[in-house]
N, C-alpha and C positions, 0 to 999 in steps of 0.2 A: 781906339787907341787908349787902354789903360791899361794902368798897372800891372806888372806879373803877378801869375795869379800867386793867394796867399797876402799879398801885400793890401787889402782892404778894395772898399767898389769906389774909392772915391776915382772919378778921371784926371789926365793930370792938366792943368790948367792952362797951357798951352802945347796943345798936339801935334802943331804943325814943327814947332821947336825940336819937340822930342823926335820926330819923326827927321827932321835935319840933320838933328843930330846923330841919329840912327843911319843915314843918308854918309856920314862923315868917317865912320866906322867901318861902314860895308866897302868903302874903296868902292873900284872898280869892279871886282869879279864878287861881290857880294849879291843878298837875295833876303830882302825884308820881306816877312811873313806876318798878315795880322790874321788872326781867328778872334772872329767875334760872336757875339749872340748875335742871332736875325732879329732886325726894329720889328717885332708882332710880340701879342702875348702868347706867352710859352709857358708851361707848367715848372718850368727851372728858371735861375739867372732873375736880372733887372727888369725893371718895368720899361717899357716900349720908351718911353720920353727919355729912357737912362741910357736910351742905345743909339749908335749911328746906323745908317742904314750904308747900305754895300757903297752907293752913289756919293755920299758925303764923306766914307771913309778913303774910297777912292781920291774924291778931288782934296782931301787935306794930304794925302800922298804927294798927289801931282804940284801942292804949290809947296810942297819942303822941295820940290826939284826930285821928285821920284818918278819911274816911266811903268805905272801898273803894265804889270806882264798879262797877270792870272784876275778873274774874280768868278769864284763857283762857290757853292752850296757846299759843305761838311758837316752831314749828316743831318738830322732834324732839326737841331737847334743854332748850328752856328753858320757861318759862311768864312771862306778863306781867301786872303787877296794877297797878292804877292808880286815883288816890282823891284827895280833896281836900279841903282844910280843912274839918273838923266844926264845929259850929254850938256 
């Protein structure tokens, strides 16, 4: 969960928030999309400590009240999860 890209590597300081928030927008028929870097070291991107892994990013979804759909692999370096307003 950070920033769009361009806007710096800092994260934002509470994920679950923005991710509520994001929860607040999508309505009903919406479809939250995170791509992240994979938590390993990678010849691009943050260092391992700067990254969530698939599992942490998932459950800070699930307590902004989101229902992960998807979590797969996108391409070498990242992984994509995707989920939508909970009931």
């Amino acid at each position: 969960m950070r920033p769009p890209a361009g806007s710096g590597s800092t994260p934002f300081v509470d994920p679950v928030r923005v991710l509520a928030n994001a929860k607040r927008m999508a309505l009903d028929a919406g479809v939250i999309v995170d791509v992240d870097w994979k938590k390993e070291s990678l010849p691009l991107g943050p260092p391992p400590a700067k990254k969530f892994s698939t599992e942490h990013a998932a459950s800070l979804m699930a307590e902004a009240g989101l229902l992960v759909t998807t979590v797969a692999e996108s391409g070498p370096y990242h992984y994509i999860i995707t989920a939508v307003p909970g009931r």
